[in-house]
VOTOR-276890 format. One line per 5 residues: number of its first residue (from 1); their letters; for each residue x, z, y of N, C-alpha, C. Coordinates in steps of 0.05 Angstrom, whole numbers, plus 5000, padded with zeros to 4 digits. Atoms other than C-alpha are relative to their C-alpha. Layout:
NUM> a> X,Z,Y,X,Z,Y,X,Z,Y | ...
//
This chain:
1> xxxxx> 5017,5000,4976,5000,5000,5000,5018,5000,5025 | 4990,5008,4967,5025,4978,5079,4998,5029,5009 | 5014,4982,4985,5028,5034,5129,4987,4984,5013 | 5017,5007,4981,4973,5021,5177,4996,5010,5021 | 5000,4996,4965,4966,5021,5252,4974,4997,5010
6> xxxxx> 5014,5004,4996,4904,5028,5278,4997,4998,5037 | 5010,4982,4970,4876,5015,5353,4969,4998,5007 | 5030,4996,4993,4804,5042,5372,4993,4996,5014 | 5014,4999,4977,4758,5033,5421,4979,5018,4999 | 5030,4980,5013,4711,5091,5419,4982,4991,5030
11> xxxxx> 5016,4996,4975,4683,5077,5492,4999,4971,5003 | 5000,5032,5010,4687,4994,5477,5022,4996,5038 | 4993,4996,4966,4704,4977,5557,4989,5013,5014 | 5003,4976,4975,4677,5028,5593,5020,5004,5014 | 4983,4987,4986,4714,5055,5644,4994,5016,5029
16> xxxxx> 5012,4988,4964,4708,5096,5714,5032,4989,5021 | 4989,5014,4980,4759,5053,5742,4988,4982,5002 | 5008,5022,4998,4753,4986,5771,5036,4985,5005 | 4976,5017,4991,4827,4953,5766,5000,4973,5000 | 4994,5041,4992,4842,4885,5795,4997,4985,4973
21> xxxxx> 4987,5019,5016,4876,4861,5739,4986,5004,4968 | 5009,4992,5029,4841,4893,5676,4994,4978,4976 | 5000,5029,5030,4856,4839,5613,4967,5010,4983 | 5025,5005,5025,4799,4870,5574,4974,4996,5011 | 5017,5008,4986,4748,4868,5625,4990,4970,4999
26> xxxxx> 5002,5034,5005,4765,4796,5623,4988,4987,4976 | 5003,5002,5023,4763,4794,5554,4961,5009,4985 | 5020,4999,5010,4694,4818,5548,4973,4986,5022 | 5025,5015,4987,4659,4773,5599,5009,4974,4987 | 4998,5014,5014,4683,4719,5550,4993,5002,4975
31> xxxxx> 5023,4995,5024,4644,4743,5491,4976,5008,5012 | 5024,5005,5000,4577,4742,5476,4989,5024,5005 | 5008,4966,4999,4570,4823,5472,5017,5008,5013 | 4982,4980,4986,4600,4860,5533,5014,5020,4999 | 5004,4978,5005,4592,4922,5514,4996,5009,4970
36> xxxxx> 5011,4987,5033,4587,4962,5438,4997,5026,5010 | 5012,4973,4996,4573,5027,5477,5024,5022,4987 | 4982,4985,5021,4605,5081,5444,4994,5006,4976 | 4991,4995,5043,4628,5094,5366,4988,5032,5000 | 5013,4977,5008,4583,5136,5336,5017,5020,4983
41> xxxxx> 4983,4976,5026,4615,5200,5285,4992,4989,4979 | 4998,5018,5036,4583,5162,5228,5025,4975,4997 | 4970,5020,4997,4632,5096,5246,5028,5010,4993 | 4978,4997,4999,4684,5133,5263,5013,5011,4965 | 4997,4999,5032,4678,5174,5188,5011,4979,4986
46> xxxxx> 4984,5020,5019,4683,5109,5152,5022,4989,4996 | 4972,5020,4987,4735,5077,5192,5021,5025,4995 | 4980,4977,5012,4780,5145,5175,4994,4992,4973 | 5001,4992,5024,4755,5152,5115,5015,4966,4980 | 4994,5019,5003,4772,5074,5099,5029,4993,5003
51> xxxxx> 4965,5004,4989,4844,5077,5136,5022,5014,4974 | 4981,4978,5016,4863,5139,5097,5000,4986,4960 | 5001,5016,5021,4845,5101,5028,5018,4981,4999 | 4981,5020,5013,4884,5042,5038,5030,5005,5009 | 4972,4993,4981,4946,5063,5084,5013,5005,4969
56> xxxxx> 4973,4984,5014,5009,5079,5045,5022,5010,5015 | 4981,4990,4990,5051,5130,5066,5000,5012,5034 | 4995,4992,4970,5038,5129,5144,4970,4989,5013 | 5041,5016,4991,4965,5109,5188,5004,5021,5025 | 5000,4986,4978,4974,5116,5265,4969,4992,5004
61> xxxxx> 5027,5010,4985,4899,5119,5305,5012,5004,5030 | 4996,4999,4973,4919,5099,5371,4969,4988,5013 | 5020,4995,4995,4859,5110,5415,4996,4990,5032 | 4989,5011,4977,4846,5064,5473,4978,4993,5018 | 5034,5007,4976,4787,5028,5527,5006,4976,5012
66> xxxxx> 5013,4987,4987,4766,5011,5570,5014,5025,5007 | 4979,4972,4984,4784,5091,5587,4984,5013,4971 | 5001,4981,5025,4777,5131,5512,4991,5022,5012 | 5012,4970,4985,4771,5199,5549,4968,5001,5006 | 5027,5002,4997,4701,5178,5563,4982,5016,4975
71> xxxxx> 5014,4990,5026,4672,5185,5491,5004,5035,4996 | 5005,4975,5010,4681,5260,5498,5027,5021,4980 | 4989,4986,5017,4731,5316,5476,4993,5011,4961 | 5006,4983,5041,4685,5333,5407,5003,4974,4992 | 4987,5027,5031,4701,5259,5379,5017,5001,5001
76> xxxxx> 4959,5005,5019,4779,5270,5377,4995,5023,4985 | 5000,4972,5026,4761,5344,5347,4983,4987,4976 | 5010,5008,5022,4722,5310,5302,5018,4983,4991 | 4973,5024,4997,4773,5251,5294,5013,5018,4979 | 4980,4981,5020,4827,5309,5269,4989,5006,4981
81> xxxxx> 5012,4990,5018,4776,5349,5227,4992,4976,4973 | 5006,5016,5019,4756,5284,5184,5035,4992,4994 | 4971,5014,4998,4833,5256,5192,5000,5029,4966 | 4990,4983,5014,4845,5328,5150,4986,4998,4976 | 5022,5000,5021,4782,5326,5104,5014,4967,4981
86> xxxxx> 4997,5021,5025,4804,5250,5075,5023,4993,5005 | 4968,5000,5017,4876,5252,5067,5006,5011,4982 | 4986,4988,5037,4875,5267,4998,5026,4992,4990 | 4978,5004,5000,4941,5235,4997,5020,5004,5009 | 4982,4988,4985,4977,5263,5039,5012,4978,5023
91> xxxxx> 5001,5015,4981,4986,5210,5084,5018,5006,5028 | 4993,4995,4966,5034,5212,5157,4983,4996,5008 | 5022,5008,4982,4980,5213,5209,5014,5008,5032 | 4998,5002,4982,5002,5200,5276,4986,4995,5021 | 5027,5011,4980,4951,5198,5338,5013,4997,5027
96> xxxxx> 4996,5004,4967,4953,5178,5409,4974,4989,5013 | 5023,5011,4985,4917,5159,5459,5014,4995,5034 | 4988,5013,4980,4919,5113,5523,4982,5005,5019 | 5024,4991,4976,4883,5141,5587,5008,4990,5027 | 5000,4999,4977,4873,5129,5654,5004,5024,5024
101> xxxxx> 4996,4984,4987,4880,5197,5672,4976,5020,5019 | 5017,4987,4981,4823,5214,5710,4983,5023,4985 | 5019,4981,5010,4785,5257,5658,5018,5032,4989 | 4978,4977,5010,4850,5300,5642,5001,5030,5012 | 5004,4973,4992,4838,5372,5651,5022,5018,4985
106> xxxxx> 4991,4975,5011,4865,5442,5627,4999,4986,4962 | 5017,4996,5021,4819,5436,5563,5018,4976,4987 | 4978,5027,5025,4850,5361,5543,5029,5004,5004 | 4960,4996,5004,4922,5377,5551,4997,5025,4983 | 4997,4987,5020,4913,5438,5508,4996,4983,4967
111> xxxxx> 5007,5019,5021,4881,5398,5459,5021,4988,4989 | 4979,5019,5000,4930,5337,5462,5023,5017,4989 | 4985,4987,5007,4982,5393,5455,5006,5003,4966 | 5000,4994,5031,4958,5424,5396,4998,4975,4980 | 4996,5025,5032,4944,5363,5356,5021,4973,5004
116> xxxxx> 4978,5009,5001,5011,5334,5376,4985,4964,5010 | 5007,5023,4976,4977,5272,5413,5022,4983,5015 | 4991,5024,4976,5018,5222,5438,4990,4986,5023 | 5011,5010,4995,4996,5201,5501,5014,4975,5022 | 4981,5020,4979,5011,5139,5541,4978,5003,5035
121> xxxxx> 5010,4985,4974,4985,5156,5615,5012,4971,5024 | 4999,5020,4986,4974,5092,5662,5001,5008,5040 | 4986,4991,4975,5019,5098,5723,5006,4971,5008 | 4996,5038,4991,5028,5027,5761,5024,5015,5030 | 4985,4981,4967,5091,5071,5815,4991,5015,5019
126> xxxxx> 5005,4986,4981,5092,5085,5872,4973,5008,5010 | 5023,5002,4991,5027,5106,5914,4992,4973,5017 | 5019,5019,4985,5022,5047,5959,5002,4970,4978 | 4999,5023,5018,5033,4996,5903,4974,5010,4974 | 5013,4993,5018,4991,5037,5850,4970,4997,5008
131> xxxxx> 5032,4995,4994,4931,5043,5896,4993,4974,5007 | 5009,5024,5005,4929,4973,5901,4980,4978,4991 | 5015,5011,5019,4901,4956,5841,4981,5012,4987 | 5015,4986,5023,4873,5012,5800,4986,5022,5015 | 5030,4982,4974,4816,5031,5847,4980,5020,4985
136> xxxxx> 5018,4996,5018,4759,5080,5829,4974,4986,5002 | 5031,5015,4991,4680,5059,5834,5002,4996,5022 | 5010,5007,4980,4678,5062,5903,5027,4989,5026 | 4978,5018,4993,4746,5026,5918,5024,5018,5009 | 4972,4985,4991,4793,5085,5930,5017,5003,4980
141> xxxxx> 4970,4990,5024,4864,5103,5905,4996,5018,4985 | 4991,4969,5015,4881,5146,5851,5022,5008,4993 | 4981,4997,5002,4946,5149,5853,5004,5034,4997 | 4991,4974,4987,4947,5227,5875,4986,5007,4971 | 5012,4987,5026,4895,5238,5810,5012,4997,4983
146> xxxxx> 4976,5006,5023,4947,5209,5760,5019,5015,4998 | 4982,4983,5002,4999,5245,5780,4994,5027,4997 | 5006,4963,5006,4963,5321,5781,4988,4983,4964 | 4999,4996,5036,4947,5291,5701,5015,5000,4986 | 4966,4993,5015,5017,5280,5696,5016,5017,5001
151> xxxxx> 4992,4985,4995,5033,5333,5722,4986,5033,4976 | 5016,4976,5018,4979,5377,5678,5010,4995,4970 | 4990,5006,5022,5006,5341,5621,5034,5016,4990 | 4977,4992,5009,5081,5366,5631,4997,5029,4999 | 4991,4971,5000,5058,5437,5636,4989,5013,4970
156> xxxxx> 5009,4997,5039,5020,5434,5564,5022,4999,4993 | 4992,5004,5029,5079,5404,5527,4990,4973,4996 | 5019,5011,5013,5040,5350,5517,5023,4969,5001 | 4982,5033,4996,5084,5283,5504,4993,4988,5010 | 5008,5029,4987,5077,5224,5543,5017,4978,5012
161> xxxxx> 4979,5025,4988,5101,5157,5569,4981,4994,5015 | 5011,5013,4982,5085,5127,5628,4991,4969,4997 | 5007,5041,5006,5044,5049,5623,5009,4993,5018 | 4997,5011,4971,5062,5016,5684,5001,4967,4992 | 5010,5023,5000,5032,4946,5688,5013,4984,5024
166> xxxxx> 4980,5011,4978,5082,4899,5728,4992,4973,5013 | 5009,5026,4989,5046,4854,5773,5022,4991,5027 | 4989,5007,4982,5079,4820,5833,5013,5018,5014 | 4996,4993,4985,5078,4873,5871,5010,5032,4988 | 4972,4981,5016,5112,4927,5822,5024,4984,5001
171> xxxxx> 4969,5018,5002,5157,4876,5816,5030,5012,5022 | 4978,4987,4965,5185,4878,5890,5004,5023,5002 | 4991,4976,4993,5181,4957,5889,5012,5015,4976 | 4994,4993,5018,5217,4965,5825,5022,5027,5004 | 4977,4973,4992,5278,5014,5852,4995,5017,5015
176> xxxxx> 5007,4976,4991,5237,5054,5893,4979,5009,4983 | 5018,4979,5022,5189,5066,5830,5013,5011,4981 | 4980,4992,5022,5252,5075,5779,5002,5022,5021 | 4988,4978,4982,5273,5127,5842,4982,5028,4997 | 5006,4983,5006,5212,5161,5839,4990,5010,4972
181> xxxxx> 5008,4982,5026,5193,5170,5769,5025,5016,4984 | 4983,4976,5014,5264,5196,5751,4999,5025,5022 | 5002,4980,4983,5252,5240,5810,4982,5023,4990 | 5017,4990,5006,5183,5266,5785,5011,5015,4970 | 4997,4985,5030,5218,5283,5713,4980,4982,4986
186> xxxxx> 5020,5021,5026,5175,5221,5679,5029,4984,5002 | 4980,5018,5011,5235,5193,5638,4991,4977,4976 | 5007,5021,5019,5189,5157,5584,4982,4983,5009 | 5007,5030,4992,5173,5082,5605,4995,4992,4987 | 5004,5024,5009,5142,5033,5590,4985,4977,5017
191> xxxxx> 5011,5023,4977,5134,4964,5627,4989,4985,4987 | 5033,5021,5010,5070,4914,5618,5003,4976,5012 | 5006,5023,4984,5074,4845,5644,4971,4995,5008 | 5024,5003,4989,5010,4835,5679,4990,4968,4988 | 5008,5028,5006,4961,4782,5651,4988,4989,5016
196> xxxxx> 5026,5012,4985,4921,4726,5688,4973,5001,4981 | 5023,5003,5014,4850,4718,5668,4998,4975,4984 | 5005,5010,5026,4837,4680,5601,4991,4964,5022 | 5005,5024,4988,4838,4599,5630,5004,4993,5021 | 4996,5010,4980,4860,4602,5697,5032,5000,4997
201> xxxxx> 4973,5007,4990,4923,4580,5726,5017,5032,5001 | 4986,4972,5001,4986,4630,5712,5010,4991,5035 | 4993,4993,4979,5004,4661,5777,4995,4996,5024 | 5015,5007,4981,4948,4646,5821,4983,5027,5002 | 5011,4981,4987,4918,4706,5829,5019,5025,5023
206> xxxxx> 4984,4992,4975,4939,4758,5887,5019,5024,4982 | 4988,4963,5019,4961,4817,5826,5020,4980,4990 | 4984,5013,5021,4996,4758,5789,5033,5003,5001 | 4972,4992,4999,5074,4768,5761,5006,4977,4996 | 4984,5023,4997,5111,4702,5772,5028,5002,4985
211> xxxxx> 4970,5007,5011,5174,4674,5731,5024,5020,5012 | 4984,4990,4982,5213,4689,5787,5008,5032,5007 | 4990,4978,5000,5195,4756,5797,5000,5013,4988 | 4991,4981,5026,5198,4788,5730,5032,4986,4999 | 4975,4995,5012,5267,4761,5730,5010,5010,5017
216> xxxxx> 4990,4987,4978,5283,4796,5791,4987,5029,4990 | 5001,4981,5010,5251,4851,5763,5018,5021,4981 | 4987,4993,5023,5282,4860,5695,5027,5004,5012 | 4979,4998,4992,5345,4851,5723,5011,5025,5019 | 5000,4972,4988,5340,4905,5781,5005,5025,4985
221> xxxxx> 4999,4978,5015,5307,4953,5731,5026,5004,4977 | 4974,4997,5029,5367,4942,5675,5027,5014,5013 | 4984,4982,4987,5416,4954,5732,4996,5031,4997 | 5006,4964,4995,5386,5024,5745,5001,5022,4975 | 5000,4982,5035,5376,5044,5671,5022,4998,4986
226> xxxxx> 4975,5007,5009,5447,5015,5657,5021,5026,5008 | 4983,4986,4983,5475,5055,5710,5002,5029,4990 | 5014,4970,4999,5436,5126,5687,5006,5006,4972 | 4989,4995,5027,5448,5117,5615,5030,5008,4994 | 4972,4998,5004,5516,5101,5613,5013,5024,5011
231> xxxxx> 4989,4980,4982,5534,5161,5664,4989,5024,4985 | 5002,4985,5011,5501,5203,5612,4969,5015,5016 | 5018,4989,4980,5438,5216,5647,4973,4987,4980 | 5033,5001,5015,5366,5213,5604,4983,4985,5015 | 5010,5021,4983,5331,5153,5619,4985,4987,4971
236> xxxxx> 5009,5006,5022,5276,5125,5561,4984,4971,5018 | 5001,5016,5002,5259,5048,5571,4993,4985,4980 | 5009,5017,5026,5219,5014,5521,5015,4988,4988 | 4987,5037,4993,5239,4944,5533,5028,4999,4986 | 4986,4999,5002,5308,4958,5537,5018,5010,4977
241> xxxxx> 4987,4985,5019,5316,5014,5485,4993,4975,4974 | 4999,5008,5023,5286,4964,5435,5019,4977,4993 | 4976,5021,5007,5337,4905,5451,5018,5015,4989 | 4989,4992,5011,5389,4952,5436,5003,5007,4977 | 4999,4994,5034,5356,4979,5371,5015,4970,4996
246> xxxxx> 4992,5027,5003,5359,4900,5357,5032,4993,4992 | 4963,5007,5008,5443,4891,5363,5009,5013,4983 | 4986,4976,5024,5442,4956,5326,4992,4993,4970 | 5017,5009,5022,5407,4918,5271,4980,5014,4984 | 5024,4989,4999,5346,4951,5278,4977,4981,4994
251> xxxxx> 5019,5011,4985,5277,4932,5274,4985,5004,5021 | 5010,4990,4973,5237,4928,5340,4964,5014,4989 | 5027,5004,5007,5170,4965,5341,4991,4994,5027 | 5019,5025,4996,5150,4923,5397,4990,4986,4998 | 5028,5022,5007,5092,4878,5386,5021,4970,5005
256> xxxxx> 4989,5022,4981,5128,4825,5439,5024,4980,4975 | 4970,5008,5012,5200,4826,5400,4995,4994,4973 | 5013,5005,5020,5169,4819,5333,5018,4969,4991 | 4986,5033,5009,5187,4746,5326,4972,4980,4990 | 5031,5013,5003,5112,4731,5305,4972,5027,4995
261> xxxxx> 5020,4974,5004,5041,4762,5307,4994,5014,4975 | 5001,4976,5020,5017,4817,5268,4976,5010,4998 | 5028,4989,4998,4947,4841,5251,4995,5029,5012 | 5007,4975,5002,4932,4902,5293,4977,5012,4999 | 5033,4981,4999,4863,4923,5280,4992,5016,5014
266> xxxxx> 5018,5002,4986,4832,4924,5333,4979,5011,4997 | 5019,4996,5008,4769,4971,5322,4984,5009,5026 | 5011,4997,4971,4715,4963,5377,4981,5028,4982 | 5018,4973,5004,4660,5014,5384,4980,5008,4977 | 5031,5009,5026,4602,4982,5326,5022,5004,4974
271> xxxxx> 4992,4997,5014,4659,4981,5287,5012,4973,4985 | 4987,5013,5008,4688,4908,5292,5031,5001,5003 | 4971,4998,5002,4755,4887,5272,5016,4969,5013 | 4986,5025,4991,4800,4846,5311,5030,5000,5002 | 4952,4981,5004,4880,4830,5307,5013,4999,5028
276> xxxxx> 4974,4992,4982,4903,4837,5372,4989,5005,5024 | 5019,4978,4968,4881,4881,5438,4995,4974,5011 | 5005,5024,4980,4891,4807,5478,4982,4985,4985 | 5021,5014,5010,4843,4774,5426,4978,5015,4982 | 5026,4991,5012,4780,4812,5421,4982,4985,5002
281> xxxxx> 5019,5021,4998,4742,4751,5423,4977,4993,4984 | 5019,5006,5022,4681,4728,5386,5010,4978,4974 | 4989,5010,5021,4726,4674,5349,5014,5018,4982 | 4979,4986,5016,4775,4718,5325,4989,5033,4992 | 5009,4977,5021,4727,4775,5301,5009,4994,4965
286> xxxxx> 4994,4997,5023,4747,4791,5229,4984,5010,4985 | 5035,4986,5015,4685,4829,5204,5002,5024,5012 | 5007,4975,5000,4664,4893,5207,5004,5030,4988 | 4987,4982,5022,4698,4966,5174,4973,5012,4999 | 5019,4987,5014,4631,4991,5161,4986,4985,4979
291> xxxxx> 5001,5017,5029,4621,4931,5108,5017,4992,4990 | 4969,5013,5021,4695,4912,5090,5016,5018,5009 | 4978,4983,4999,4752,4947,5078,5038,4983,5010 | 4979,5010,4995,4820,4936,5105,5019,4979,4981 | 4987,5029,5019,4843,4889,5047,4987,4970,5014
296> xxxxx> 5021,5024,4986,4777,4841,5071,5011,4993,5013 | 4994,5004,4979,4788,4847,5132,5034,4980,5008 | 4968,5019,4997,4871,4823,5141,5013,4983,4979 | 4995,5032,5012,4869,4772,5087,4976,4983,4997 | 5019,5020,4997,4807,4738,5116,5015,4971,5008
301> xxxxx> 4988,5030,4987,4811,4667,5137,5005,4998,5028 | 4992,4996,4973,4808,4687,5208,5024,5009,5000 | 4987,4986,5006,4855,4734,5200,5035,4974,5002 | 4975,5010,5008,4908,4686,5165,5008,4973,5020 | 5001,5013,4976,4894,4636,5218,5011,5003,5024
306> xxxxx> 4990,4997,4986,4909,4667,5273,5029,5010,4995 | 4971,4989,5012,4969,4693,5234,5021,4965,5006 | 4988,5021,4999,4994,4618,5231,5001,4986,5032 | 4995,5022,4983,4973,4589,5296,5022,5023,5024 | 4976,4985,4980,5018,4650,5329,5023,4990,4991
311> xxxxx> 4979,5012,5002,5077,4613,5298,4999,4967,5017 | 4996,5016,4974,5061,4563,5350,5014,4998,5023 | 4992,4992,4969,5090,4545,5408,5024,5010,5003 | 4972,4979,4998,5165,4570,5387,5018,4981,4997 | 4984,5021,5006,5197,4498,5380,5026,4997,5016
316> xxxxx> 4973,4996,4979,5242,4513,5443,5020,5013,4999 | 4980,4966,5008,5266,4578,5414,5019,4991,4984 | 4985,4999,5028,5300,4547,5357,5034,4992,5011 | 4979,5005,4998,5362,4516,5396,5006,5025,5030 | 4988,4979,4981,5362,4581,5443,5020,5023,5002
321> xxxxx> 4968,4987,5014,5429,4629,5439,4985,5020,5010 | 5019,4970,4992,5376,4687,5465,4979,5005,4975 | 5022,4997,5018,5323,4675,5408,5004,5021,4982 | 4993,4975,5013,5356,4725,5362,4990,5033,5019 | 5010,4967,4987,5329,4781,5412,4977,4993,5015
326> xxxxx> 5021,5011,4979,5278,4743,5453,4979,4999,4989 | 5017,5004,5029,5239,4723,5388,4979,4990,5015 | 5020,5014,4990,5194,4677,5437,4977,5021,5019 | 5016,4987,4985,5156,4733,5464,4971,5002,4991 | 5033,4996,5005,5078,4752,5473,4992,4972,4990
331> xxxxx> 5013,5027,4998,5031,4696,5450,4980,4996,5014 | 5020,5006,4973,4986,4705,5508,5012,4986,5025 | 4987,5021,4983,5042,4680,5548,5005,4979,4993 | 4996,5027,5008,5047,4625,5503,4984,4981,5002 | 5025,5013,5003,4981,4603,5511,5001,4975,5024
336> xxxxx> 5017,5008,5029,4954,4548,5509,5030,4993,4981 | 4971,5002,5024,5004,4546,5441,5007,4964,4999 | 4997,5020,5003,4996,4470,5439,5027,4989,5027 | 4980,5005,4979,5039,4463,5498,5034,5009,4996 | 4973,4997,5001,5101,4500,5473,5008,5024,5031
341> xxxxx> 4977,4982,4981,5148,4550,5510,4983,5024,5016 | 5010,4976,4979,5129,4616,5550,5006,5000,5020 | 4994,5005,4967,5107,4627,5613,5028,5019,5015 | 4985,4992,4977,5157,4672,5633,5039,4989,4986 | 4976,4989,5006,5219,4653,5591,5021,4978,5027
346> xxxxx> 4980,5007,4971,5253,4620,5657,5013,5031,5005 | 4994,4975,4996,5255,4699,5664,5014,5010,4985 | 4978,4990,5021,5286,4715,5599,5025,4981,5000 | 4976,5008,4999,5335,4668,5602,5018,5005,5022 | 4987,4999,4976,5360,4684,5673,5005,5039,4991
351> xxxxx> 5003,4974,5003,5352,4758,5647,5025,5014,4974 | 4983,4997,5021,5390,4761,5581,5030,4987,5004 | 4976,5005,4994,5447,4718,5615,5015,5025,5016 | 4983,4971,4968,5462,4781,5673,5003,5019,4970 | 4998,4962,5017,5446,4838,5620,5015,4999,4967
356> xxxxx> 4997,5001,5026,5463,4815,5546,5031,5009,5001 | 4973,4985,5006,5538,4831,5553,5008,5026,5002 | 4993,4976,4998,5532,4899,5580,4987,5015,4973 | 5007,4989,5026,5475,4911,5521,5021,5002,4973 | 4989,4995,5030,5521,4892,5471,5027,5017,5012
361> xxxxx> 4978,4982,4993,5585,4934,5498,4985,5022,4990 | 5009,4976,5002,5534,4991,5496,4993,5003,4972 | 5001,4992,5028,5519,4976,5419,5026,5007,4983 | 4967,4996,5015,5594,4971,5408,5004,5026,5005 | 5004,4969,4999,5595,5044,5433,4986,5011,4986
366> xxxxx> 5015,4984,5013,5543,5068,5399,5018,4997,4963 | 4998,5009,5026,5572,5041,5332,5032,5010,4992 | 4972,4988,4998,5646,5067,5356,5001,5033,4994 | 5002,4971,4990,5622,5131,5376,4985,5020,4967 | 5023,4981,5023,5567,5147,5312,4984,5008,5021
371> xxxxx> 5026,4992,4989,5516,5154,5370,4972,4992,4989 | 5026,4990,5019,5443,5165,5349,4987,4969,5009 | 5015,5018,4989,5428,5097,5393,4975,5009,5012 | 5030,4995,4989,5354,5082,5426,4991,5035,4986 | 5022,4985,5013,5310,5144,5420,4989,4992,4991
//
């Protein structure tokens, strides 16, 4: 038996934000059903009780939205209490969850605490770049509410990484948001390329991240994390830490670096199954875990389909001297696949020429030294 990764939607897209840029928003005014409301405790039962059956060995529930926090503190206590009741196998169970922050209190950081919760906690920098985009209902910032959750979060205990979604205009304020999040004591990163909406032109909207400036990006940020690492200074970087696994002859668990897609089950609110957060679409539904079980489900015909046409679109990669770490990238940037090449790799290639020599010096160290490498 596979380990299995799960990601939920217990609140489908709900949310009590309104961000500019929100991909799934998008994503669900392009299906036929907007909304699945929220996952009832019977669903959720099965869909545990179904995971824990087929998993071998390991079965994360990463728990996501829309904004998850919505559905209510007694569905993750219930969540754990079933998680415990059907692991008759003893099973790793790893949970997280991805919030917006606004519902974070006392009560959920204890929680999160105790049941060891991973959480990823959506921070877009600074305040005048953050409040930009990720408005509430009635169009104000919340920049100041994120941070008292990140701040309630570090006084639990409670793990977390920062999301930070890199549109244009993160872009440009990349070294005064690396300045302040090592300032604030948030050392765990993680950067998002910002998507356009499903059919329009890349880099026409006013949030949109251009070629250009994710490679001015990447580049900046690698300086700064180059600088902080090497000087012995605690600095956690997705991105970066997973190229390095990479030279270390690692595997990446980035989605991106992969080298091709991967079914992540996708479980909306009713309880369909889809393989990948960017394709919750009505084509690429897979069925349903309250009538098929995870075998069904990821060796359907959908399923193996979209498995194949993500090896699209990589014909450029093959005579590239980066492809060994680049591995073509997302396939939402590849899109449409019939066309070939990603939208941003003008960016990776201008990116991996500046940084790839200092990465690999720093693997030659690690491999000199017996260092532990990436966290």
């Amino acid at each position: 038996m596979p380990a299995l990764n799960l990601l939920i939607k217990p609140s489908s897209g709900a949310c009590n934000l309104r961000c500019r840029y929100c991909f799934y928003h998008d994503e669900q005014a392009n299906r036929e059903t907007f909304s699945y409301g929220f996952m009832s405790e019977e669903t959720l039962e099965i869909l545990i009780k179904k995971a824990l059956e087929y998993a071998g060995g390991f079965c994360s529930f990463g728990f996501q939205g829309g904004e998850p926090t919505l559905r209510g503190l007694d569905f993750y206590r219930k969540a754990v209490e079933l998680q415990k009741k059907y692991n008759a196998r003893h099973v790793e169970i790893a949970n997280s969850i991805q919030t917006n922050g606004m519902g974070i209190d006392g009560e959920w950081a204890e929680f999160l605490h105790e049941n060891r919760f991973l959480v990823g906690l959506s921070l877009d920098g600074v305040k005048d770049v953050h409040d930009q985009n990720r408005l509430d209902p009635e169009g104000g910032g919340t920049f100041n509410r994120v941070l008292r959750a990140a701040q309630k979060l570090q006084a639990h205990q409670v793990e977390f990484n920062l999301l930070t979604v890199v549109t244009g205009q993160t872009a440009d304020s990349i070294a005064k948001t690396y300045r302040f999040y090592r300032r604030s004591g948030l050392l765990y990163q993680q950067y998002i390329p910002c998507l356009d909406p499903l059919g329009e032109e890349r880099g026409a909207s006013p949030y949109s991240l251009t070629p250009e400036k994710y490679a001015k990006f990447l580049k900046t940020l690698f300086d700064l994390w180059h600088r902080d690492v090497t000087a012995g200074r605690f600095i956690y970087i997705r991105y970066f830490e997973n190229l390095l696994g990479m030279l270390l002859g690692r595997r990446p668990e980035s989605c991106g670096l992969g080298g091709r897609c991967a079914i992540q089950n996708v479980v909306e609110a009713d309880g369909s199954v889809y393989p990948c957060d960017f394709y919750c679409l009505d084509q690429w539904r897979l069925g349903n875990i309250r009538e098929h079980g995870f075998r069904e489900l990821t060796g359907c015909e959908t399923a193996q389909r979209f498995l194949a046409e993500g090896r699209q679109g990589r014909e450029e990669c093959r005579e590239c001297r980066f492809a060994p770490l680049c591995r073509g990238g997302c396939r939402r940037d590849r899109e449409p696949l019939e066309a070939g090449g990603n939208y941003f790799c003008p960016a990776y290639q201008e990116f991996f020429a500046y940084a790839l020599p200092r990465l690999q010096e720093m693997a030659q160290t690690i491999r000199r030294t017996g260092g532990g490498g990436p966290r």
